[in-house]
C-alpha positions in Angstrom: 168.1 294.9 68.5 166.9 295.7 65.3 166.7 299.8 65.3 168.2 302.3 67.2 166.0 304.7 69.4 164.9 308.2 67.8 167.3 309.8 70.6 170.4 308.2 68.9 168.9 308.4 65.7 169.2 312.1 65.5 172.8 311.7 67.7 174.3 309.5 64.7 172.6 311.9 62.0 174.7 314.4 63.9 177.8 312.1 63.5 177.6 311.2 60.1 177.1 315.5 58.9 180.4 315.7 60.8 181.9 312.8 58.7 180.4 314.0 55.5 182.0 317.2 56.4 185.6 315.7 56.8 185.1 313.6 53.4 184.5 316.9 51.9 187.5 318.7 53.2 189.3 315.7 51.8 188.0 316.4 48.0 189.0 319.9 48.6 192.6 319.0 49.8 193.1 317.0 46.3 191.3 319.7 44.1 194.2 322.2 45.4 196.6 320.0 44.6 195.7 319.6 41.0 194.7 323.2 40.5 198.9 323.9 41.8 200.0 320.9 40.1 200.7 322.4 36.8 199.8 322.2 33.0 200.6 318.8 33.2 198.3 317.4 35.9 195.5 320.0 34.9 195.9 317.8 31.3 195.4 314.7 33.2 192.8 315.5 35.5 190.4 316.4 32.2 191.2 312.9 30.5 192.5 314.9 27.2 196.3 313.7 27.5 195.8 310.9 24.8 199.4 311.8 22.9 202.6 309.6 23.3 206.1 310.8 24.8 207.2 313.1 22.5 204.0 314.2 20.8 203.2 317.5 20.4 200.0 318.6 23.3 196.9 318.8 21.3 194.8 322.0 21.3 192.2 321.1 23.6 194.9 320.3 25.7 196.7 323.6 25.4 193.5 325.6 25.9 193.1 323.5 29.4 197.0 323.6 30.6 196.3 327.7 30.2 193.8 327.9 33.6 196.4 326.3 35.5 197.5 329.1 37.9 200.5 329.4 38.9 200.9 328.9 43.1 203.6 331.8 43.9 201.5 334.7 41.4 198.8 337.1 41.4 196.5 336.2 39.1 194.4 339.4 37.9 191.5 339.6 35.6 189.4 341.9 34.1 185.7 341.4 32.2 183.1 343.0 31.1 179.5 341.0 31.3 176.2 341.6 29.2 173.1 339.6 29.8 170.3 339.6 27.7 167.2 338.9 29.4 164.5 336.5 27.6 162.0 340.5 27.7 164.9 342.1 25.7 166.2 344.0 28.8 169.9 344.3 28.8 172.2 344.3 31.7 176.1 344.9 31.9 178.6 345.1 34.3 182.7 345.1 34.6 184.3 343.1 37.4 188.7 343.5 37.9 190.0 340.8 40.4 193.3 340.5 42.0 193.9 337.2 43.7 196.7 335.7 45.7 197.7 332.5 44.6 199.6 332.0 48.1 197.8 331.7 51.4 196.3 332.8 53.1 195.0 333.6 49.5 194.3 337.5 50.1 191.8 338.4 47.7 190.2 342.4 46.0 187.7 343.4 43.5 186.1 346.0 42.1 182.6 345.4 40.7 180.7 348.0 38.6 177.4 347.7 37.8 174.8 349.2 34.9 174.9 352.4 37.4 178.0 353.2 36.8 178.3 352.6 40.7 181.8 350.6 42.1 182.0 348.5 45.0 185.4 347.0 46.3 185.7 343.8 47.9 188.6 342.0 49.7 189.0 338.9 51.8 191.5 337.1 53.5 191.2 333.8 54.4 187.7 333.3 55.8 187.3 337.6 57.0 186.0 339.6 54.1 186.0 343.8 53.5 183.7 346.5 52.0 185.1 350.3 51.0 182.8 352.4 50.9 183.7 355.2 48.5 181.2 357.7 50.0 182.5 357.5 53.4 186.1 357.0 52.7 185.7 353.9 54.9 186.5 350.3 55.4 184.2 348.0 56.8 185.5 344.7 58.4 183.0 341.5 58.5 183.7 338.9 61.6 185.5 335.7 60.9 182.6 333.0 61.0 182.5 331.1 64.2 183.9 327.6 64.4 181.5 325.0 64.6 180.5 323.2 67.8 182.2 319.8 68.1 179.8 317.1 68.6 178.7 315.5 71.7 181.1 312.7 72.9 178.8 309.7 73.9 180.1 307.6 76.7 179.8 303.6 77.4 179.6 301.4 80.6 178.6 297.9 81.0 174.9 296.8 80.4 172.2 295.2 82.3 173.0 291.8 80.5 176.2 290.3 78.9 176.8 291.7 75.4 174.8 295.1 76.3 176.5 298.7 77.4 174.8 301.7 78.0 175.5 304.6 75.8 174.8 307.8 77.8 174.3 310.8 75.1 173.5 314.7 75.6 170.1 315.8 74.4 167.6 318.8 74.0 164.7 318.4 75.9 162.0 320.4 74.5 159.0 321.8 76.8 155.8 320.6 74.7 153.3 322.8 77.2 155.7 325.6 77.2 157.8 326.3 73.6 158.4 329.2 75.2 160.3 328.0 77.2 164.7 327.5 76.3 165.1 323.8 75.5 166.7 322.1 78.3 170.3 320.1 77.8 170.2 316.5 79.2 171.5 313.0 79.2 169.8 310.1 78.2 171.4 306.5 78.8 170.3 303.8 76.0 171.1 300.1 76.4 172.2 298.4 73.2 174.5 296.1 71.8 178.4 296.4 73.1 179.0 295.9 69.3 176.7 298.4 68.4 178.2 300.9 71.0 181.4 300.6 70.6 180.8 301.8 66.5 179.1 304.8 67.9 181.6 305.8 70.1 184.6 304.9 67.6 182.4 307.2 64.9 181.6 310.2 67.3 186.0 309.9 67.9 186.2 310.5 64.4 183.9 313.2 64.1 185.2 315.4 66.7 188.7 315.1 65.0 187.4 316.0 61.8 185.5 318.8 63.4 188.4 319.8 65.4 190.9 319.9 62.2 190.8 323.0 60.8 189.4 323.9 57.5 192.6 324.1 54.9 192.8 327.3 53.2 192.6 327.6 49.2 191.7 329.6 46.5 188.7 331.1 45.1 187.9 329.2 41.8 185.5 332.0 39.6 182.8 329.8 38.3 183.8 330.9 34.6 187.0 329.2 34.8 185.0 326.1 36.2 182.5 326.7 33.0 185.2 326.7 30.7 187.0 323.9 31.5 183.7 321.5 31.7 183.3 322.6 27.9 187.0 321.7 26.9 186.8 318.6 29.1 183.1 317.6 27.2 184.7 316.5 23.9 184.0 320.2 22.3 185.9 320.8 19.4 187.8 323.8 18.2 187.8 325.3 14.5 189.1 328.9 13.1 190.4 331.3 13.1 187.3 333.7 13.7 187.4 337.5 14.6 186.1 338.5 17.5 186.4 342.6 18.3 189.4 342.7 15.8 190.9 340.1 17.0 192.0 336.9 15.8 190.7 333.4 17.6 190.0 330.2 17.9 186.7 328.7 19.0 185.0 326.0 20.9 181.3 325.7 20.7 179.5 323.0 23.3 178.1 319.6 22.0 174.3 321.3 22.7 175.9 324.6 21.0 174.7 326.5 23.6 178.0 327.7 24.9 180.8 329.4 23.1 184.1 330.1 23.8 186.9 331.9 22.1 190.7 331.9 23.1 193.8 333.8 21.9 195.1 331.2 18.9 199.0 331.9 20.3 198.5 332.6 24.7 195.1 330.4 24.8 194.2 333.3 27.2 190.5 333.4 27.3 189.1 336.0 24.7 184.9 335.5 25.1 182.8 333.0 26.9 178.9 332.9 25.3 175.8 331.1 27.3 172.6 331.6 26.2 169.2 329.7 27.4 165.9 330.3 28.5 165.4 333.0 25.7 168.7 334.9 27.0 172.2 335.2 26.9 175.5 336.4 28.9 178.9 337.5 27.2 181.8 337.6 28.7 184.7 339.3 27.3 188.0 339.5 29.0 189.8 342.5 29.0 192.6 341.4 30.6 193.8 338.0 32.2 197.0 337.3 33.1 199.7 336.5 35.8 201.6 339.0 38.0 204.9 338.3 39.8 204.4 339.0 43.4 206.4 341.4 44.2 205.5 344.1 47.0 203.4 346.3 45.2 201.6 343.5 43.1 200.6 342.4 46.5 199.2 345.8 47.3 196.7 345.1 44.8 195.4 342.3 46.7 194.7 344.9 50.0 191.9 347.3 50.8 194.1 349.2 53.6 197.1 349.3 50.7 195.1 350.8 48.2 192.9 353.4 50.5 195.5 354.1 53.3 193.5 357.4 54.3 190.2 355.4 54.5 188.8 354.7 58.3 188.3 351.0 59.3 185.4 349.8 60.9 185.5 346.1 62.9 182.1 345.8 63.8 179.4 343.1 62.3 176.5 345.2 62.5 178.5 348.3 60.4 179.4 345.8 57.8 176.3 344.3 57.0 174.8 347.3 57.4 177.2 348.7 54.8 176.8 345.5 52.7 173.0 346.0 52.2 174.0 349.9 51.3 176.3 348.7 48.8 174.5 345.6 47.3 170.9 346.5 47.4 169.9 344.1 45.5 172.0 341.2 46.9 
């Protein structure tokens, strides 16, 4: 048998999503670990820990070891964006974030755009939260549902010696009536016993990995992510260079098209330039730093803590209603 039918053709494709699913989670387990690891392991992880015992960390290496968060902190930020647009147009915005390094990684923000109009945001864990200013109100989105395990195929003996029959669950589709709901089914398949007995052991090993739950982590902001693919290309620093009064150090990208200034003493994050495509964005933090948590640090991380008076809403359709109020342009 040198194919499989087109009935367990689209079957395995089901299997192997669900295995590329549970490879993925697998990444993301590791990728926590070396975001909580520390300094150290952040150093590691970018290839940029070339000194021996006793050597003092190079500044590349310093810059990096500064983005790695600390696990029992809230880590708050505040920055102020201006993109240029390639017809001259400017816009700006501010965004403050307070984030849980802890799980269930409780999240807030407040976003302000060229309006002048806020919007507060908050998640925890996989539910997320609108206030609405205007109507003193708190609008909770529904967790997302958990995915449908995949079918379990089951084997018997086959016609012949060295066959089984794989019996799998299928859609049957009406062809002279779409209107019509498709169907569910079973459709038997004789193939190898080797053959079989892979599909069944991989369809095992996709309803555990669909069954395991999803670990919870941390929000990574993509300018973090963008700053630490510059130090880890080979960028090199020079200064000091002033930026808003202030004293700096800066790395510009091997295609110069991204800059990025750091405080010379905390290697906090000062300004992060992109420009392309006949624009730019700016990125100047205001603040970034770490907060112990203590009970009203974590306050900062809660919609309900911060608006105790406002009403709270658990329905789907208020929310998105109230998300397409709030973000009406996406």
């Amino acid at each position: 048998m040198s194919s499989l039918p087109p009935t367990l053709v689209g079957f395995q494709s089901q299997l192997e999503q669900a295995i590329r699913r549970e490879r993925s989670r697998r990444c993301r387990r590791r990728v926590l670990r070396v975001a909580l690891a520390g300094a150290a392991a952040v150093a590691v992880v970018f290839g940029i820990l070339s000194a021996l015992p006793g050597d003092k960390p190079s500044l590349v290496e310093r810059a990096a070891a500064a983005f790695a968060l600390d696990g029992d902190t809230i880590f708050h930020y505040e920055m102020v964006g201006r993109q240029t647009n390639p017809d001259g147009s400017v816009v700006t915005w501010r965004h403050e974030a307070w984030q849980d390094r802890s799980e269930p990684f409780a999240a807030r923000s407040i976003q302000t755009g060229s309006e002048g109009v806020s919007v507060e945001l908050a998640s925890v864990g996989e539910r997320t939260e609108l206030y609405d200013a205007q109507r003193n109100t708190i609008y909770v989105g529904e967790e997302p549902d958990e995915p449908p395990l995949p079918p379990r195929p089951r084997m018997a003996p086959g016609p012949r010696p060295g066959t089984s029959v794989v019996t799998v669950r299928v859609f049957k589709v009406w062809a002279d009536h779409p209107e019509r709901e498709p169907k569910m089914g079973k459709r038997r398949i004789v193939m190898s016993t080797e053959k079989a007995k892979r599909i069944v052991e991989r369809s095992a090993a996709a309803r555990r990995a669909a069954a395991e739950p999803e670990p919870a982590e941390p929000y990574e902001e993509p300018f973090r992510r963008e700053i630490l693919a510059l130090l880890r290309s080979g960028a090199v620093a020079d200064g000091p260079v002033m930026v808003d009064g202030r004293e700096a150090l800066r790395m510009v990208s091997r295609d110069g098209n991204t800059t990025y200034f750091f405080d010379p003493e905390t290697y906090a994050p000062i300004e992060l330039r992109t420009t392309g495509n006949g624009g730019g964005v700016t990125l100047t933090f205001v603040v970034y730093e770490e907060l112990p948590r203590t009970e009203a640090n974590l306050a900062l991380v809660s919609l309900t803590a911060q608006h105790p008076s406002a009403n709270v809403i658990r329905d789907q359709t208020a929310y998105r209603a109230a998300e397409l109020r709030l973000f009406p342009n996406g």
